[in-house]
N, C-alpha and C positions, 0 to 999 in steps of 0.2 A: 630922453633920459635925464636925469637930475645928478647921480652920483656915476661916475666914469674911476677907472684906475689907471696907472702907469707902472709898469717896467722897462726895463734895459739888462738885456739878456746876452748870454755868450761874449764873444771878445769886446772890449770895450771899442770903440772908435772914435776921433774926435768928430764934435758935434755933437752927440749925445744929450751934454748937458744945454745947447740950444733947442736941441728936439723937445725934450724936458721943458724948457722955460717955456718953451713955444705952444705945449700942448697945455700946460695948466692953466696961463693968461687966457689962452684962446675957451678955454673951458667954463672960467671965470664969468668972460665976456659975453657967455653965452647961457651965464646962469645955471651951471652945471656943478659941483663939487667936484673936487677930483685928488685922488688919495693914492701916491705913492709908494710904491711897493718896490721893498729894499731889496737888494739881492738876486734880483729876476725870479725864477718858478722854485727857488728855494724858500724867497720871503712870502711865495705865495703857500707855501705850503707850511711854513714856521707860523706865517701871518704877523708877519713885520711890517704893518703899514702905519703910514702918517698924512696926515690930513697935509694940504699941501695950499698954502694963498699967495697972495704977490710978491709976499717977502724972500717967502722959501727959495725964490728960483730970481733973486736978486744980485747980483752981479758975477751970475754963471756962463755968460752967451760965449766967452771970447777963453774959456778952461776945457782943457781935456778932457777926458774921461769920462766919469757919470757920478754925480753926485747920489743919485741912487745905490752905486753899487752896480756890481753884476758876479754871478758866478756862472757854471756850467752845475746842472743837479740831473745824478741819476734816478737820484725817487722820485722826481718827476714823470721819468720815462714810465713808471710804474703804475696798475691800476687804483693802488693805492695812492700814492703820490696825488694822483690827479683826481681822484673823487675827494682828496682830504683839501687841494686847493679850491677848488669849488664850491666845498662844504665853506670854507672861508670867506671866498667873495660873496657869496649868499647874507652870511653872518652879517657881513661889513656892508651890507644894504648896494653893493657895487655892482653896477649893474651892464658895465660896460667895461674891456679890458683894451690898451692900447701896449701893445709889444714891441719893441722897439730894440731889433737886433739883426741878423744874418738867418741862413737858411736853418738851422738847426730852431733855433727862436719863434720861425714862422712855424715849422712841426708842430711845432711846443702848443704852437697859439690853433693850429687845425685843431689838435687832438682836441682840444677845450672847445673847439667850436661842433664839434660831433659831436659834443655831449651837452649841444642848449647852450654855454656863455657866446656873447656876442662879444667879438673880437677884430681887433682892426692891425693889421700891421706895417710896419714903418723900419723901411731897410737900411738896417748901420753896422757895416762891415767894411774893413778898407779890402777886401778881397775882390770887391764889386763884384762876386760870382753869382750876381741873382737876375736872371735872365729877364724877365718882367720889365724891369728898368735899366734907363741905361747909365745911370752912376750909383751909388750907393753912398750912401752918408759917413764919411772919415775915408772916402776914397785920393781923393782930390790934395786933401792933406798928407797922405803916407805918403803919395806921390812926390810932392815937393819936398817932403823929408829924405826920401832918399836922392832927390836931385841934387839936396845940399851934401850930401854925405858923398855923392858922385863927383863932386867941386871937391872938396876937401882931401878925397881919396886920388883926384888925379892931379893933383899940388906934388904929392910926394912920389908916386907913381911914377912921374916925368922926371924929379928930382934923383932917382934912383935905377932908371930907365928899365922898371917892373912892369909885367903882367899881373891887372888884380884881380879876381875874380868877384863880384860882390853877391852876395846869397841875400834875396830878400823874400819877404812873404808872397807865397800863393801854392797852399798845395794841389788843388786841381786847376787855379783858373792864375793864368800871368799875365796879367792885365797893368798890374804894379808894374811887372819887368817889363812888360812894350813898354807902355807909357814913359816910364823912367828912362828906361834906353835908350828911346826915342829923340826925347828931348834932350836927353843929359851926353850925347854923343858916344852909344856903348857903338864897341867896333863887333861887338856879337850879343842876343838876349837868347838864351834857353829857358823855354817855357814846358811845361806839362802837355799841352795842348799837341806838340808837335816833335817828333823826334829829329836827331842830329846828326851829324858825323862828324864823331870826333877827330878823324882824318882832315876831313877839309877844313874843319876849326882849327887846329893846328897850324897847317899849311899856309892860313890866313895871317895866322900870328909870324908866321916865318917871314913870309912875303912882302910883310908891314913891317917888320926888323929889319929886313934886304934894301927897302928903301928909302931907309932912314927915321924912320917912324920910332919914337924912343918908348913908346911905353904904349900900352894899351889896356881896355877896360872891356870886362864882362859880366855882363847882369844873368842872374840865373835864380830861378825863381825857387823856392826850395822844395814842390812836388815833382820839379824833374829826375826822370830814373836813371843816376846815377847818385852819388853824394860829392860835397862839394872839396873835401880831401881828398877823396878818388879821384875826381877830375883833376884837380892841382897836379898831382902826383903824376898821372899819364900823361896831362897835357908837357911838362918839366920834361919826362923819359923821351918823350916827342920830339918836341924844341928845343933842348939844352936852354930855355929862357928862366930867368929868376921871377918865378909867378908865387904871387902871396894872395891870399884868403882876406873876407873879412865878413861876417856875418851881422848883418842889420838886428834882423831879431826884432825882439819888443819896442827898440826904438823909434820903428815906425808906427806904431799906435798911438804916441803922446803926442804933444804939442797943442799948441792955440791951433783950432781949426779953422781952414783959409775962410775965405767972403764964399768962395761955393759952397763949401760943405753948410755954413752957416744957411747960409739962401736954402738949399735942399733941406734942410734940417724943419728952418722955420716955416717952408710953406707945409709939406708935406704932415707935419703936426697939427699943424692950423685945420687942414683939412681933415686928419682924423678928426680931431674937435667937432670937425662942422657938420661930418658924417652924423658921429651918434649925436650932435643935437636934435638929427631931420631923419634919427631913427634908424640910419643905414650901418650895416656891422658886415663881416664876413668879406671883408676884403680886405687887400694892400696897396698902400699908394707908393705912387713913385714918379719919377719924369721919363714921361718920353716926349721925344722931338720937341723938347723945350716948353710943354705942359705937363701939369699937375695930374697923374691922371690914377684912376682906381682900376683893381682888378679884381675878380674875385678872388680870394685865397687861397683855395684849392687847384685853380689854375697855375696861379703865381709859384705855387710851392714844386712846379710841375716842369716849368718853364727852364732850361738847361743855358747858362751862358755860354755862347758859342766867340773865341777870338779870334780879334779882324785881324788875320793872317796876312791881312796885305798889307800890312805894316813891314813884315821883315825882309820882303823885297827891297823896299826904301830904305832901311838900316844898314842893309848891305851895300846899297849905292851911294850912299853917304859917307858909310865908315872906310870907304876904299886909301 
């Protein structure tokens, strides 16, 4: 291929704009053009692109976000949408798409590949809910964000001898919430994955108050079915303890993205690069067991994260 494209689709994550640096140079390298498309499958369908050379993507490795942009597009979803993006990459001589988002993103990139664009996709979602591989790009990062925010949160916590609840991202897959729990010492993590009892959570919190325990902490991911003022509220009618909320939210998508995310970021671009130089398209790359490795994309988009539940055995033995 000669002329390749990029997007950054759906939620933003850090690393992004290293997958970005990392896919143009490596394009460059390889003698390929490579032209950026603003917006995700919005800019492909407005036809918002910019030719893209070593400057473009000059001191972005170590910034959040995506210097491309990103949005979510419904006309995408549509037959129109996507026969009018296509009419576009045709136009623009682009002969190769690299996508570079979460599961919704890699749909985006099937549907365009059922219909003739060669397409490669590159997972960057801190949800890490993409089953194919085993981290996902700005994963690593939210994680440490909310570890800082678990430090800072049980500063005052302990000061005030509260129960906190902390609500952070993952609607079907809590991966955030293990990981962070895990590390960050939660005395409980509720995930989507697995149901609870809010009796024995309670009784937990009691037990840890009886023995002198001044404050405690719970991660709770926010596709688990209840909500996180509902729980406050029963857990308090329960316990008689002074339990406060605090919801992460968008703050775990920003920040300088760690040396992982960066590392995943830049091989995994590299290699779409290398792909469509040596003509190969229709897949998604990702790491497993610490290589680089492709899948097809129809597989990938098929592939369900399943979490390692045996994590909250150990959380429970820890947090005693």
């Amino acid at each position: 291929m000669r002329k390749i494209g990029i997007l950054t689709s759906g939620g933003d994550a850090p690393g992004m704009n290293a997958a970005i640096r990392a896919a143009v140079r490596s394009a460059l390298y390889y003698d390929m053009q490579i032209v950026g498309i603003e917006r995700g499958y919005e800019g492909l369908i407005d036809g918002t692109f910019r030719d893209m050379d070593l400057a473009s993507v000059g001191d972005i490795l170590h910034r959040g976000g995506t210097v491309l942009k990103t949005a979510r597009s419904e006309r995408f979803m549509t037959e129109e949408g996507q026969n009018t993006a296509i009419r576009n990459l045709k136009n623009a001589g682009i002969e190769g798409l690299i996508c570079c988002g979460g599961d919704g993103t890699f749909r985006g990139a099937l549907d365009l590949e059922k219909k003739g664009v060669a397409v490669i996709g590159i997972p960057a979602t801190i949800d890490n809910d993409m089953g194919y591989t085993d981290y996902t790009i700005g994963f690593d990062t939210a994680v440490n964000t909310v570890l800082d925010a678990i430090s800072m949160i049980r500063d005052t916590s302990s000061s005030h001898e509260r129960t906190t609840i902390i609500e952070v991202m993952g609607r079907e897959c809590g991966d955030i919430a293990l990981y962070a729990g895990l590390t960050g010492g939660a005395d409980a993590i509720l995930i989507p994955e697995l149901e609870f009892s809010l009796g024995e959570l309670a009784d937990k919190l009691v037990k840890g108050m009886e023995r002198g325990k001044n404050h405690s902490v719970i991660i709770k991911a926010e596709g688990v079915d209840i909500g996180t003022k509902e729980l406050q509220q029963k857990l308090s009618e329960m316990t008689a303890l002074d339990i406060r909320t605090v919801t992460l939210a968008y703050l775990q998508r920003g920040g300088a993205p760690s040396a992982s995310d960066r590392m995943l970021a830049t091989l995994t671009a590299n290699t779409a690069a290398k792909c469509f130089y040596n003509d190969i398209s229709g897949v998604a790359v990702g790491r497993t067991n610490g290589n680089i490795v492709t899948t097809p994309l129809k597989d990938a988009v098929g592939i369900k994260r399943e979490a390692n539940l045996a994590m909250l055995p150990l959380i429970d033995m820890l947090s005693r």
